[in-house]
C-alpha positions in Angstrom: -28.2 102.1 78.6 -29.1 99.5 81.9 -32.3 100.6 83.5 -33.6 99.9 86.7 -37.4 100.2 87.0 -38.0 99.4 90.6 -40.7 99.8 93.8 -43.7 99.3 90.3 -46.6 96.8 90.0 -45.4 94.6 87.2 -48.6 93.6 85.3 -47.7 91.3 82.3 -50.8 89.5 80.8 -48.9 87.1 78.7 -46.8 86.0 81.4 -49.6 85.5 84.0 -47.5 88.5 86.4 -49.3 90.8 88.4 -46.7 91.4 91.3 -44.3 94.3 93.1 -41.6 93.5 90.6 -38.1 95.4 89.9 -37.7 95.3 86.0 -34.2 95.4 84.9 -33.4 96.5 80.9 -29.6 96.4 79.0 -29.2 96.8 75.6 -32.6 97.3 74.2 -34.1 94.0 76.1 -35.3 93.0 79.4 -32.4 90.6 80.7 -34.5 90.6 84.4 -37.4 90.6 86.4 -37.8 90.5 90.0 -33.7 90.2 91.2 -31.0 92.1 89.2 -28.9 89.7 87.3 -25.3 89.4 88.4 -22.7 92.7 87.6 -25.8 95.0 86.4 -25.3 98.3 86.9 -27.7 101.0 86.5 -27.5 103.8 84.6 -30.7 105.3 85.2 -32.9 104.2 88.2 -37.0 104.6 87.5 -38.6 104.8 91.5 -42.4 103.6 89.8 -43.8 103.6 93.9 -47.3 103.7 93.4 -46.9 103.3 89.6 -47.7 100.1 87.7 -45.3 99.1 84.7 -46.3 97.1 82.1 -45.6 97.0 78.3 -45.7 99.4 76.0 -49.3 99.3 74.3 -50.0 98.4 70.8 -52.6 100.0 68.7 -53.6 98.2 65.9 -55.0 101.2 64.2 -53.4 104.4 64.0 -53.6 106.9 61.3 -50.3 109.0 61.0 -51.4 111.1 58.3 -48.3 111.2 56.3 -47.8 110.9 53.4 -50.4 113.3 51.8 -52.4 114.7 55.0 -49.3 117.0 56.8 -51.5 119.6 57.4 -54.0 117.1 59.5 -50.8 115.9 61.2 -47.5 114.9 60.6 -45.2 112.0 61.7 -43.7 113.8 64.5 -47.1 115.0 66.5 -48.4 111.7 66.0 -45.3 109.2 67.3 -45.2 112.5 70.4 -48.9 111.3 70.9 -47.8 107.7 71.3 -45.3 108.5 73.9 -47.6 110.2 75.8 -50.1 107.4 75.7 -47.6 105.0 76.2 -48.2 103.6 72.5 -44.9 101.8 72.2 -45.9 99.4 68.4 -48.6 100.9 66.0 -50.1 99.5 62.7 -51.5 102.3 60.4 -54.2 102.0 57.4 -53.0 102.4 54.3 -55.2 105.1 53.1 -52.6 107.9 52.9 -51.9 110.2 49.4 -50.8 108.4 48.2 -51.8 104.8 49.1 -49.3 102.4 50.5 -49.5 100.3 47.3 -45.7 100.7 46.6 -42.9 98.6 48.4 -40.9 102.7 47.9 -43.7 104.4 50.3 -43.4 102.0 53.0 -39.6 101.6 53.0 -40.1 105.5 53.0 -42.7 105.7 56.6 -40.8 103.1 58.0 -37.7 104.6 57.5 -38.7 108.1 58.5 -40.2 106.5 62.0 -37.1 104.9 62.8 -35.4 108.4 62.2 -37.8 109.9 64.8 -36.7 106.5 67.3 -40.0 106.3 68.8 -43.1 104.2 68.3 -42.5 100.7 66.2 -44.5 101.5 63.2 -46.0 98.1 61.4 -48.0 99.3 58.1 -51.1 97.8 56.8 -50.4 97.6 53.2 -53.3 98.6 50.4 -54.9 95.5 49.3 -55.5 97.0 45.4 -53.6 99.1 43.6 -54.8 103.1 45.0 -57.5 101.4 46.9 -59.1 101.1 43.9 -60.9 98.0 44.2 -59.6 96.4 41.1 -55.9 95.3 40.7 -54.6 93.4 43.2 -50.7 95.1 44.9 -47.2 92.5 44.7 -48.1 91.5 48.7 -44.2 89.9 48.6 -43.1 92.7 47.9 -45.0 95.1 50.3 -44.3 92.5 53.2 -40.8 92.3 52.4 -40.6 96.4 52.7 -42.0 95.7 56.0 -46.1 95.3 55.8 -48.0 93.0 58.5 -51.1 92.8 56.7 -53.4 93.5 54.0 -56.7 95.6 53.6 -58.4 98.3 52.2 -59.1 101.3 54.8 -62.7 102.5 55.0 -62.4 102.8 50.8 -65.3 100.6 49.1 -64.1 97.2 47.8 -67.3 96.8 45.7 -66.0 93.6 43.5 -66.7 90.6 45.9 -64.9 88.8 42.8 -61.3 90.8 43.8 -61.9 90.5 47.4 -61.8 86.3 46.8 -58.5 86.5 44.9 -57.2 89.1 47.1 -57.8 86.1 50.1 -56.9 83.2 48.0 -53.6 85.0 47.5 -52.9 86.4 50.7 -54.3 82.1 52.0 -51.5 81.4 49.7 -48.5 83.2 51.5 -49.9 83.4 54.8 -51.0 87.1 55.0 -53.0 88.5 57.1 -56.2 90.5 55.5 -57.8 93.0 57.0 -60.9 94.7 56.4 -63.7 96.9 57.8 -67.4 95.8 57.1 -69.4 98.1 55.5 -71.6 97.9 52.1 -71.0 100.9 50.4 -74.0 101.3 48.7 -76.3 100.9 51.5 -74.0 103.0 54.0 -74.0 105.4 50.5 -73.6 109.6 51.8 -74.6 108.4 55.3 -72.8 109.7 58.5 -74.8 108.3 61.4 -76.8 105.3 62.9 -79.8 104.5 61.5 -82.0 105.3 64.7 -83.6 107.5 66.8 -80.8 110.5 66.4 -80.3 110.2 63.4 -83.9 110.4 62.9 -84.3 113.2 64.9 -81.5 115.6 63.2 -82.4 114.6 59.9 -78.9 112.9 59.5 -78.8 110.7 56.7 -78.2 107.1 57.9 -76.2 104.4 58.1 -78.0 101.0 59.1 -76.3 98.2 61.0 -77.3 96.0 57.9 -74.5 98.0 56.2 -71.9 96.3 58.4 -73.4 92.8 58.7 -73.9 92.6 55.2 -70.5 93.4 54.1 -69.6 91.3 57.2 -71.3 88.4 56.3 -69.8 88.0 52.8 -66.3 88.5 53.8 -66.6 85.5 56.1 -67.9 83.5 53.7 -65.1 84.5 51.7 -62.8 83.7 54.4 -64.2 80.1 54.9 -63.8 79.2 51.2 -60.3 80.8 51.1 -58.7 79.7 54.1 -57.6 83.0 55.4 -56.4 84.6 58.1 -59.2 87.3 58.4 -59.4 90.5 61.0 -62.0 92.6 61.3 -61.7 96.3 62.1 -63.4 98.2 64.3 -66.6 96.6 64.6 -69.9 98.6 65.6 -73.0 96.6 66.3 -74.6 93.6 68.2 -75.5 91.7 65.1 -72.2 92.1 63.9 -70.2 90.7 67.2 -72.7 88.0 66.7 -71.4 86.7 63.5 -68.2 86.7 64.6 -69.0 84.7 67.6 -70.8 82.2 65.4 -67.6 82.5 63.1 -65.4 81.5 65.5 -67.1 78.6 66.9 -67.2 77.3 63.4 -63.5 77.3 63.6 -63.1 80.3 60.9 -59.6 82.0 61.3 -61.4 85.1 62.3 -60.2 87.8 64.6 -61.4 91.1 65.8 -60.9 94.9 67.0 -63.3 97.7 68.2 -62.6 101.4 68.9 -62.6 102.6 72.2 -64.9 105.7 71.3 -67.3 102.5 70.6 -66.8 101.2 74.1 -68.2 103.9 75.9 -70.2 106.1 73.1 -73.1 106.0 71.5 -75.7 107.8 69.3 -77.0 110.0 72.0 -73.5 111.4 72.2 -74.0 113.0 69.4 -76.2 115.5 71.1 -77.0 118.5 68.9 -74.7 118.0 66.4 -71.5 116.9 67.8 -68.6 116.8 65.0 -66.8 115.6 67.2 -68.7 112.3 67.4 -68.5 112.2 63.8 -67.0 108.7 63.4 -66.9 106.0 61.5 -68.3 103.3 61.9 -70.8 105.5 63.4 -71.5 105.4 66.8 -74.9 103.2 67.3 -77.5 102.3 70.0 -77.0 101.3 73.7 -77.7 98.1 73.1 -75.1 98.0 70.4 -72.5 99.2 73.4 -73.4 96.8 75.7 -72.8 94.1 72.9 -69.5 95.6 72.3 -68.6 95.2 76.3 -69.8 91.9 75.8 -67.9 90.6 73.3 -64.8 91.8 74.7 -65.6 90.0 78.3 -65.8 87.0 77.0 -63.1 87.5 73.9 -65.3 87.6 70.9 -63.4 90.7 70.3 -59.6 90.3 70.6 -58.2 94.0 70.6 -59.4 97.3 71.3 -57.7 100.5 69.0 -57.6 104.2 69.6 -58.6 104.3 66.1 -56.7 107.4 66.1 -57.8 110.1 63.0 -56.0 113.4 63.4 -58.5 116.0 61.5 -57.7 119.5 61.0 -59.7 122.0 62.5 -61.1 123.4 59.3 -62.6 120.1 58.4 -64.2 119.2 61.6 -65.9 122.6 62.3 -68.6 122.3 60.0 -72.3 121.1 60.1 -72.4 117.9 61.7 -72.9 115.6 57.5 -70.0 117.6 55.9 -67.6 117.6 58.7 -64.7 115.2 58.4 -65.0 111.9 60.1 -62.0 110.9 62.7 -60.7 111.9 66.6 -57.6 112.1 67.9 -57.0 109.1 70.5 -54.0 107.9 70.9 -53.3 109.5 74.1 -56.5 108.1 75.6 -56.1 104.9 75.0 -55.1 103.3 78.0 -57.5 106.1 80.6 -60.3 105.0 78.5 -59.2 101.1 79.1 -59.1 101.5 82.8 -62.5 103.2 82.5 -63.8 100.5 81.1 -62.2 97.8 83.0 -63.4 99.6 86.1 -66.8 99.8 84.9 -67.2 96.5 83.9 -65.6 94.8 86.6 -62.8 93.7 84.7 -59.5 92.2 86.1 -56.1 94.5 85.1 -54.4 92.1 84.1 -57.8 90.7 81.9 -58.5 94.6 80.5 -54.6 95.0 79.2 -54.2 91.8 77.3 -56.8 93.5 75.0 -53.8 96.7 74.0 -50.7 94.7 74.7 -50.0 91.0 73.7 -53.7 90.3 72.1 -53.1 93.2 69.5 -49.0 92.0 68.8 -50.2 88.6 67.9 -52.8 90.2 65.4 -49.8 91.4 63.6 -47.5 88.8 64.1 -45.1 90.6 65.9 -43.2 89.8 69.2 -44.1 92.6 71.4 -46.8 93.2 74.3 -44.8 91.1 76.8 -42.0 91.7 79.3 -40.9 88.2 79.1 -36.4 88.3 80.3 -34.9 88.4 76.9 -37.6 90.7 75.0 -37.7 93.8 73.1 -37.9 96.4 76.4 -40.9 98.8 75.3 -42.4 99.5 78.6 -45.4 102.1 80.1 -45.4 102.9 83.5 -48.7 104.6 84.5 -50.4 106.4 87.3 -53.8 104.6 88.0 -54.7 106.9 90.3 -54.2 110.6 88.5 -56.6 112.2 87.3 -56.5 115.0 84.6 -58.6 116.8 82.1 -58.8 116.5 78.5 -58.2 119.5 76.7 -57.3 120.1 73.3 -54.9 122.6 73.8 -53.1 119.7 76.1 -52.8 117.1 73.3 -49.9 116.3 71.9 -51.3 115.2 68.9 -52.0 117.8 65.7 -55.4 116.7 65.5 -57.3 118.2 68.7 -60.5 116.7 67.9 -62.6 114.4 70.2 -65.2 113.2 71.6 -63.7 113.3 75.0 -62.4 117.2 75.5 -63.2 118.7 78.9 -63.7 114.5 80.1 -61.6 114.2 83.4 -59.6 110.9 82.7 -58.1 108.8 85.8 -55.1 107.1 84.9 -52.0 108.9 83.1 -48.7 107.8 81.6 -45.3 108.9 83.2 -42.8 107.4 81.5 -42.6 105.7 77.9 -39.7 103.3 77.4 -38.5 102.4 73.8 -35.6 99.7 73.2 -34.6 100.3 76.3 -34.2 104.0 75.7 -36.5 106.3 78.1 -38.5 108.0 75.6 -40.8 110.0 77.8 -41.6 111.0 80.7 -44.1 113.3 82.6 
């Protein structure tokens, strides 16, 4: 099908465009920007006046919930989330039921996505056998079946001893690893920030030295090893600060954060908000601001929905025994211009951070309009406004932080490979 998306603000980080633009797609890539190349025809004209296209986003983290958790959500609420959030590529954990430990179970997701001919789905294969922590999976043959990385969820990997050979042989192919900082035994039945709310509710705690702890040995590990090492989803100043001093070292180091970090904290929490049950936990205003930090001056290389469909049953429950996770796939990119907006943050600047920054963490070639590329394109309203509300959400898992929020900014139309795959 030829496409003609014309009348939009093309914003294209990794092409340096930010410019009235007519986009022009034919079979499944864009063969034009700007003038329509000679004998296209269009089969389907997009008017984006007042609209800014740009591509499709990529979340790097992205629970689906299948296999094992249907009844938290399945594969086909979750990629109708991603549409409407303009979530074109997505990389989820591989803490399903069972693990993605088996070459079989990712041929299986990857093949049921393409069924559905919707989001790109790029697994994060288990880094030991059922996230375990002891035997090391085949990585070949996981990446062959179609895995971009390596890591172990927000399961414990105790044994610093398997972590080192789980890097050494992941250095020795090239694999990405990717892992979330947290010591298990001093993070051990906790469920918020060690601080002043915490405190107050009589929450048992988790303290930042939980993260920077577990933080600090993995880079260690990483400089003896030689690998290519992400971080997910990190929560605190004293943790963007070792990667900052990471990086300057020269340590292949990269890193994400969650957008319900960007613009939550603690106090959020309120009197007892399962909702703002998350982890890592939410933590201090000064931790925030760190976070906003670190992404201005590009410490931290992504930002994820870090999207965790829970059932209802699981998240209405006392604030310690209620399932940690939120929906937010869908408010990906509001919560992006909220925080490019305040923060004073260029466009162009704020969406490198959810389109080509996030495809180069997993090594694939999307999050650009470049002529000649895969066409995944969002086109957006930045000035609607709507409201969050559960009932609203595509997405199984009705659960966040943000319900009864009014969000300005709202997808209208979702192209994948070229094929218009939503639209509002």
């Amino acid at each position: 099908m030829n496409i003609h998306i014309k009348n939009g603000r093309l914003i294209d980080p990794h092409n340096g465009i930010d410019a009235k633009q007519d986009v022009f797609i034919s079979d499944k890539h864009v063969v034009a920007i700007g003038s329509a190349p000679q004998g296209f025809v269009a089969d389907q004209v997009i008017d984006a006046g007042g609209l800014i296209v740009i591509p499709g986003l990529v979340d790097v983290s992205a629970r689906l919930r299948e296999p094992g958790y249907e009844y938290r959500a399945t594969l086909e609420s979750e990629m109708d989330a991603a549409m409407a959030g303009g979530v074109t590529s997505l990389s989820c954990p591989p803490d399903t039921d069972p693990p993605l430990d088996e070459p079989g179970l990712v041929e299986m997701l990857k093949h049921r996505a393409r069924l559905l001919n919707q989001a790109r789905v790029f697994p994060v294969g288990a880094l030991t056998y059922g996230l375990k922590g002891a035997e090391l999976t085949e990585m070949i043959e996981l990446t062959e079946a179609g895995c971009k990385a390596f890591g172990h969820a927000d399961a414990p990997l105790i044994d610093t001893r398997v972590l080192m050979r789980a890097m050494q042989y992941a250095a020795t192919f090239g694999y990405r690893v990717w892992m979330r900082p947290q010591d298990s035994y001093l993070a051990r039945n906790g469920v918020a920030h060690d601080g002043e709310v915490s405190t107050r509710l009589g929450l048992p705690p988790i303290p930042v030295v939980a993260e920077t702890t577990a933080l600090a040995t993995m880079l260690q590990l990483a400089q003896e090893t030689g690998v290519k090492l992400h971080i997910c989803r990190i929560s605190s100043a004293a943790g963007v600060e070792l990667i900052r001093a990471a990086k300057r070292a020269g340590l292949p180091v990269t890193c994400d954060v969650s957008m319900n970090h960007v613009h939550l904290t603690e106090m959020d929490i309120g009197f007892f908000d399962s909702n703002c049950h998350l982890m890592p936990p939410l933590r201090s205003l000064r931790d925030k601001a760190a976070l906003r930090a670190g992404l201005c001056d590009g410490t931290i290389d992504a930002i994820c929905s870090d999207h965790s469909p829970v059932d209802d049953d699981a998240k209405q429950l006392p604030f310690a025994e209620a399932e940690a996770g939120a929906t937010g796939m869908e408010l990906l990119l509001p919560l992006l211009l909220k925080w490019a907006e305040e923060d004073k943050v260029t466009l162009p600047d704020a969406l490198k951070r959810v389109t080509i920054n996030p495809a180069q963490l997993l090594g694939v070639k999307m999050g650009h309009l470049s002529v000649g590329a895969h066409a995944d394109v969002c086109v957006f309203d930045p000035k609607a406004t709507w409201k969050v509300e559960p009932a609203a959400l595509k997405s199984q898992g009705k659960n966040t932080p943000f319900n009864g929020y009014t969000m300005q900014g709202r997808v209208r139309h979702t192209i994948v490979e070229g094929r218009l795959a939503y639209s509002l």
